[in-house]
TIBA-13821 format. One line per field, with one value per residue (C-alpha): residue number from 1; residue in three letters; x, y, z. Coordinates in Angstrom, 2 decimals, decimal comma. Layout:
% residues N
i	c(NUM ...)
aa	c(ALA ...)
px	c(X ...)
py	c(Y ...)
pz	c(Z ...)
This chain:
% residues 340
i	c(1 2 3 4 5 6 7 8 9 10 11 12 13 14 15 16 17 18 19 20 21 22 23 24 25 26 27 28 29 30 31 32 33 34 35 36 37 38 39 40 41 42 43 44 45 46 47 48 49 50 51 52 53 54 55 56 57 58 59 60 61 62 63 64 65 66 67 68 69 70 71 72 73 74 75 76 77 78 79 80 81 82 83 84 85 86 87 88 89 90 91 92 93 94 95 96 97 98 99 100 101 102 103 104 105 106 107 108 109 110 111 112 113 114 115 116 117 118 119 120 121 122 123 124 125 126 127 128 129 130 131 132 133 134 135 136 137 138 139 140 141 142 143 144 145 146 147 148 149 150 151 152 153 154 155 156 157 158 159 160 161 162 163 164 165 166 167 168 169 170 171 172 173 174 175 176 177 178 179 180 181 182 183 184 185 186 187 188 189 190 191 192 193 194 195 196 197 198 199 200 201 202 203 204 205 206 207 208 209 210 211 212 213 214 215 216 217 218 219 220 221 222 223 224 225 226 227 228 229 230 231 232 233 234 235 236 237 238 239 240 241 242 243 244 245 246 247 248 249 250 251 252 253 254 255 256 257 258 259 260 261 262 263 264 265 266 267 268 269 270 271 272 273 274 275 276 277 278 279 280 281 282 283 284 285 286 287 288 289 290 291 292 293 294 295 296 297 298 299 300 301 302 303 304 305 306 307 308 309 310 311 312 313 314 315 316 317 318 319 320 321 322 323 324 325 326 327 328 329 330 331 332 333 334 335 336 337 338 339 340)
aa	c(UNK UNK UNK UNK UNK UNK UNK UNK UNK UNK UNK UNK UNK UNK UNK UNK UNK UNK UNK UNK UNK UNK UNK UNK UNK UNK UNK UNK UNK UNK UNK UNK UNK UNK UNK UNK UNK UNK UNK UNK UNK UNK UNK UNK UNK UNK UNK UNK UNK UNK UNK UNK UNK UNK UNK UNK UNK UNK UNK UNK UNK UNK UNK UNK UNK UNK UNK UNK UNK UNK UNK UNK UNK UNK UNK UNK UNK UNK UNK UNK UNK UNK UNK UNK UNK UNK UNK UNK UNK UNK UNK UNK UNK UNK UNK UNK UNK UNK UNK UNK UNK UNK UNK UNK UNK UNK UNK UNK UNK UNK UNK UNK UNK UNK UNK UNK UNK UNK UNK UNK UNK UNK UNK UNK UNK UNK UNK UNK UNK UNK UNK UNK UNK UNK UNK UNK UNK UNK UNK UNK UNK UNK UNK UNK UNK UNK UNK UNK UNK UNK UNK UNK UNK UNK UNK UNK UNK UNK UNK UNK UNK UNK UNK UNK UNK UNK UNK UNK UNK UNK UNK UNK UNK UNK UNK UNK UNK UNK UNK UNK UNK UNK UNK UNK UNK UNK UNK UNK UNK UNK UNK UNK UNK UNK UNK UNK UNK UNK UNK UNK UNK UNK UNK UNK UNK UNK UNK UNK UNK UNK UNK UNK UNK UNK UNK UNK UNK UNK UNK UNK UNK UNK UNK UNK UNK UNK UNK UNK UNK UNK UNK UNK UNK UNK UNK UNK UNK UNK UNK UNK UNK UNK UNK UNK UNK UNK UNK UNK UNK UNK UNK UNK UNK UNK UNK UNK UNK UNK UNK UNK UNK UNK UNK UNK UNK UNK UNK UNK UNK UNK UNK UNK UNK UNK UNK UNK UNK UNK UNK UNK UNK UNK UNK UNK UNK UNK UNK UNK UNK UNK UNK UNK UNK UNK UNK UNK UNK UNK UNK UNK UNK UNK UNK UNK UNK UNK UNK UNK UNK UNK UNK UNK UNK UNK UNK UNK UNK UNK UNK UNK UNK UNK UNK UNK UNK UNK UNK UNK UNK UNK UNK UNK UNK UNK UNK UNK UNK UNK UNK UNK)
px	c(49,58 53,04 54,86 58,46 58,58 61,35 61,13 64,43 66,33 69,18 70,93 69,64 69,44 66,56 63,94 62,10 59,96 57,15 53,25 51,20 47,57 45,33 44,31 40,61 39,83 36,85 33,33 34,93 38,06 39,21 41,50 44,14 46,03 49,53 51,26 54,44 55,66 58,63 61,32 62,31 65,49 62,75 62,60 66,28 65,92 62,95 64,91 67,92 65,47 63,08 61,13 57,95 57,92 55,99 58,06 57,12 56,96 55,97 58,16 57,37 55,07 54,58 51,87 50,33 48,20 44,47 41,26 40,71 37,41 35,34 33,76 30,20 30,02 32,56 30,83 33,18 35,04 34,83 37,37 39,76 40,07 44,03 45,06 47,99 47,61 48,24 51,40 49,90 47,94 45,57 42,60 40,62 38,22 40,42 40,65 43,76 42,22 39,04 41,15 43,01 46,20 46,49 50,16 50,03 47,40 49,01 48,01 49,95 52,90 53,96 52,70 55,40 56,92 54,54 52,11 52,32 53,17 53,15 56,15 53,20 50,39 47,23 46,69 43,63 43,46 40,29 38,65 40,16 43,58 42,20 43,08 42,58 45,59 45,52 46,24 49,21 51,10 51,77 52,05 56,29 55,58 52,71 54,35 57,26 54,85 53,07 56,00 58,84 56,67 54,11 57,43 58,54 55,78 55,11 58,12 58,26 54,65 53,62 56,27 58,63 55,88 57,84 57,77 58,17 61,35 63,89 66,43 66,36 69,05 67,99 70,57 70,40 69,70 69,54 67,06 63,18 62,90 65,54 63,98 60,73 61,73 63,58 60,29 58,65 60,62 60,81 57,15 57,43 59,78 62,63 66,40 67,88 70,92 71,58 73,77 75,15 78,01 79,19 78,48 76,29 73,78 74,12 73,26 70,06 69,44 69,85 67,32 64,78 65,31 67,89 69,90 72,99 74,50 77,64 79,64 79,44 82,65 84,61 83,37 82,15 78,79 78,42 81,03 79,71 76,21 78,10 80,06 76,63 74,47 77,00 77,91 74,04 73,02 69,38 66,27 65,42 67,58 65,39 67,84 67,27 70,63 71,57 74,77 77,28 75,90 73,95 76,74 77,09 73,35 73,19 75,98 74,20 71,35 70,87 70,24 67,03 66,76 64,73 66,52 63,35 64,61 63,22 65,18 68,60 70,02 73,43 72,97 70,65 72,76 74,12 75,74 74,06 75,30 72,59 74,72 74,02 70,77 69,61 71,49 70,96 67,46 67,03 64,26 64,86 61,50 60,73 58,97 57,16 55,17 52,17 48,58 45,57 44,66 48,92 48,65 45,99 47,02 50,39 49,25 46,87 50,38 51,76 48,72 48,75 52,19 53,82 55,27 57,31 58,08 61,89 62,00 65,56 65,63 62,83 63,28 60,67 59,24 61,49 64,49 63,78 67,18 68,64 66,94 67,78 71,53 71,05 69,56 72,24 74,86 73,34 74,26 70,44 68,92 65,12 63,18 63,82 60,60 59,81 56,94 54,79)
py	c(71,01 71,31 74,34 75,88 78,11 80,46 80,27 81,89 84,49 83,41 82,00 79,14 76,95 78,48 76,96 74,11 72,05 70,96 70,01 73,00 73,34 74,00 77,78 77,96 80,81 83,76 83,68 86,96 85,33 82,69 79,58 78,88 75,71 77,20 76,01 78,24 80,70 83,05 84,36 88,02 89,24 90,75 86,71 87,24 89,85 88,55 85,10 87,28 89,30 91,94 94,52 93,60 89,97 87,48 83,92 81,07 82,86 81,53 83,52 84,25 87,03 86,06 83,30 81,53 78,33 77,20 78,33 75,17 77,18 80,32 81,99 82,16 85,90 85,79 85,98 85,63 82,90 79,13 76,07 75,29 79,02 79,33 82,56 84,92 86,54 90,05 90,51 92,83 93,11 96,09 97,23 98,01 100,25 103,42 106,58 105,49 102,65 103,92 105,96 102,97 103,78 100,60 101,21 103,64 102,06 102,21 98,18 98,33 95,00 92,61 88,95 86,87 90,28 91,62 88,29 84,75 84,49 81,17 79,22 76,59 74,29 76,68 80,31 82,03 85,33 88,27 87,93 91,38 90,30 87,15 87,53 85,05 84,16 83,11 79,70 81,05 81,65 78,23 78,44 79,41 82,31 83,90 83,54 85,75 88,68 90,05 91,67 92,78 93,86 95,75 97,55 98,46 99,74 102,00 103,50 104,26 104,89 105,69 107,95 108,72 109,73 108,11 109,39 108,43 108,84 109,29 107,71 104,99 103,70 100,42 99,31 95,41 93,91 90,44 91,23 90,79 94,58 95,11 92,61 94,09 97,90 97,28 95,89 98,91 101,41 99,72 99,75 103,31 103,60 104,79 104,27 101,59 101,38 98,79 97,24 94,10 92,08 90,01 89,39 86,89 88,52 91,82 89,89 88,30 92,27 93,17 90,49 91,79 95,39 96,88 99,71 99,71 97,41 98,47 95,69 97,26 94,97 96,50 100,05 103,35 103,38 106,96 107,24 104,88 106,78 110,21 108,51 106,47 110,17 112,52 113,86 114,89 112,01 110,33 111,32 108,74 106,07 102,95 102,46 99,90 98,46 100,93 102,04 100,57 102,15 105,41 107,90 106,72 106,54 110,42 111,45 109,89 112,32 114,68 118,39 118,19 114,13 112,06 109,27 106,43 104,43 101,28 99,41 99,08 95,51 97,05 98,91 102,08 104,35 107,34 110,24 113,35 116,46 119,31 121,79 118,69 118,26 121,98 123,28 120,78 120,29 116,96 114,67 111,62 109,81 107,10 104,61 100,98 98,37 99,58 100,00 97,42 99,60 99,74 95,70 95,32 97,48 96,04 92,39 93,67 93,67 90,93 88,95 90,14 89,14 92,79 92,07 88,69 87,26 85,33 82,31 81,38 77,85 76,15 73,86 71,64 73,40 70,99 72,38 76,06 76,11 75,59 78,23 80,48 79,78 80,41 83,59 84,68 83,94 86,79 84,51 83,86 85,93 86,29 84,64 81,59 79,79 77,01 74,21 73,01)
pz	c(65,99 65,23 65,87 66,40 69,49 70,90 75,00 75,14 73,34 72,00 68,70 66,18 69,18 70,79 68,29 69,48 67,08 69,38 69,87 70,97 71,09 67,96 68,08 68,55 66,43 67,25 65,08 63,55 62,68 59,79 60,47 58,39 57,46 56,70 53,63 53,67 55,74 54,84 56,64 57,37 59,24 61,86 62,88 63,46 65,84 67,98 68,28 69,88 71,86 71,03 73,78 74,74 73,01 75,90 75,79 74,38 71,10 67,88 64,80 61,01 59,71 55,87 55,99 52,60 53,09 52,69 55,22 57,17 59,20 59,02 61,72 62,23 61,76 58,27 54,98 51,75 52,11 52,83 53,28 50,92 49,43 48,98 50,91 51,98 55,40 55,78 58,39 60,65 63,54 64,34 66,06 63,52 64,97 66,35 64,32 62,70 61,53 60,84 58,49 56,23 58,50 59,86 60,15 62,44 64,79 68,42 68,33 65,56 65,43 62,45 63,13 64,70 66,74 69,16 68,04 67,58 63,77 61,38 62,23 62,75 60,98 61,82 62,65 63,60 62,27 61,40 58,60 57,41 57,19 54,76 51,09 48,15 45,59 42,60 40,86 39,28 42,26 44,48 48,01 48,56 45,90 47,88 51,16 49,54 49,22 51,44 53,90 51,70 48,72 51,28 52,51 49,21 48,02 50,72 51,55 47,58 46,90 49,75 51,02 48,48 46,04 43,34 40,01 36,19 34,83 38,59 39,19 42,42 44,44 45,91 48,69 49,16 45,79 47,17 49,94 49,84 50,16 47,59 44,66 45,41 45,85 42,03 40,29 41,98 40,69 37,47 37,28 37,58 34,63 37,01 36,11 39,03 40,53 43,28 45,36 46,25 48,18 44,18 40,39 40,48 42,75 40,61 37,70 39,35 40,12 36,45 35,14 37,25 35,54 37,38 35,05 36,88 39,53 42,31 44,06 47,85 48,91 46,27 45,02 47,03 46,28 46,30 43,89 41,32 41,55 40,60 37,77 36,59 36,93 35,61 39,00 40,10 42,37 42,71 43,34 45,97 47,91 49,61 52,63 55,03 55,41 58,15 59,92 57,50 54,17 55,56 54,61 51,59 50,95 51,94 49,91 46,80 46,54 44,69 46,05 46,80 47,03 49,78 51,55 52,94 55,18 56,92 58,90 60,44 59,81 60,83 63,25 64,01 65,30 62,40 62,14 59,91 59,24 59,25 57,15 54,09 55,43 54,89 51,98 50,09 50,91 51,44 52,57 55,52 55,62 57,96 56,84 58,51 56,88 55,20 55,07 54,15 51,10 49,96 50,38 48,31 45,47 45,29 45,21 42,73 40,84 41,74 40,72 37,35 36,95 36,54 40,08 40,91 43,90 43,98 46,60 46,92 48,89 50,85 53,79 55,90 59,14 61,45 59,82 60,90 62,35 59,49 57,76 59,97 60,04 55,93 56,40 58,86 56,20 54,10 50,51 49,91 46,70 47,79 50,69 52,62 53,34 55,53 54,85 57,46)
């Protein structure tokens, strides 16, 4: 099969589009002829070196395409199905697991990180990690799911306990996380304010459902919230921008606000300030991926339309640099997916 492999960290350069062998999957597992595979910004970071990832490397963890085998020991599904592929890998038999906390499984990694992901034509994957779509989402749409919207859901959901009737600040507005963390909390009934780098992109936020929208180049965010809340802040920030917007991000709460955070696309390293931390009782949760049960419940959304995926530009599999350099430039508005 064709495939694009990394057997050197480094920039845009490093991806090879090359033969490699056809996987040969387990009887427990399915085979999958991949359709579309989205990018992340984790592909980013593995391509400029990650711990622990074993060279060559295949990249991309959000996988839609068609089963192309079945196991002898898989019951429920047969060639041709059209499927998404849960981006995970897991044990699936310690307690964690054993538990529907997949995510915190110590086998725990996303597919194309710690595993060969779909930057390829097939992938051999458990039965378990196998899900149907539905004829009203094509291949690019489904591919745009599973990650960001998994993420979203659980650090709001899942974490954040979101409720009815908050208000959200949703850093990133352009971002997979960001369109799906706005849906989310719309879904919720929340009041949204997000972020983004200019007009056009704040727009795109605003047609999704977003209440209130803050140009980051040219306003203090924290200042904006005050002036949009009446000086009390918000009851929950979805952070995953990092370094450059965490103090600002903090300063938005409200007394008694949680700040979920995860990821650090500019950097991981921030300051805090314990006296804010304590008397204004706040809440820092850490949050990473999600669990089986979170997947299915939000696709159970997204397949009944309440939920929408946004693809912003598509580009052939042998073009992967490409898509990578258009990622880098940060001027996308949803996910950049590649076609085998």
């Amino acid at each position: 099969m064709k495939a694009v492999r990394i057997h050197q960290f480094g920039g845009p350069e490093v991806l090879m589009y090359e033969d490699v062998p056809d996987p040969q999957p387990r009887q427990d597992q399915v085979l999958v002829r991949i359709r579309a595979c989205a990018l992340n910004h984790l592909d980013l970071w593995v391509r400029k070196g990650l711990p622990g990832v074993k060279l060559p490397h295949i990249l991309g963890s959000d996988i839609a395409g068609e089963i192309a085998e079945v196991g002898e020991y898989v019951t429920g599904f047969k060639p041709g199905q059209r499927v998404l592929v849960a981006p995970m890998h897991f044990c699936g038999h310690c307690s964690r697991c054993v538990a529907g906390l997949q995510n915190q499984c110590r086998e725990f990694t996303v597919l194309g990180n710690g595993v060969d992901g779909g930057n390829c034509e097939l992938i051999a994957v458990p039965a378990a990690n196998v899900i149907t779509i539905p004829d009203s989402l094509d291949f690019n749409q489904a591919a745009s799911v599973p990650l960001v919207f998994l993420t979203a859901w659980h650090m709001l959901v899942g974490r954040a306990g979101v409720r009815p009737g908050q208000t959200v600040l949703v850093l990133g507005a352009s971002s997979g996380v960001g369109i799906a963390a706005i849906q989310i909390a719309k879904l919720f009934h929340c009041r949204v304010i997000t972020t983004a780098g200019d007009e056009s992109k704040l727009e795109k936020a605003r047609a999704l459902g977003a209440d209130h929208g803050i140009n980051h180049y040219q306003q203090r965010i924290s200042e904006e919230v005050r002036k949009i809340t009446n000086k009390e802040g918000v009851d929950i920030v979805v952070e995953h921008v990092g370094a450059a917007t965490w103090d600002e991000s903090v300063k938005s709460l409200k007394s008694g606000g949680t700040l979920v955070t995860c990821g650090a696309t500019t950097g991981p390293s921030v300051g805090l300030d314990l006296r804010h931390l304590f008397a204004r009782q706040l809440t820092l949760l850490g949050s990473y991926m999600g669990t089986m049960g979170e997947l299915h419940e939000v696709l159970g959304h997204v397949f009944a339309g309440r939920l929408k995926p946004v693809v912003d530009r598509v580009f052939p599999l042998s073009d992967l640099r490409a898509a990578h350099e258009h990622l880098e430039k940060s001027q996308m508005f949803g996910k950049v997916v590649v076609n085998p």
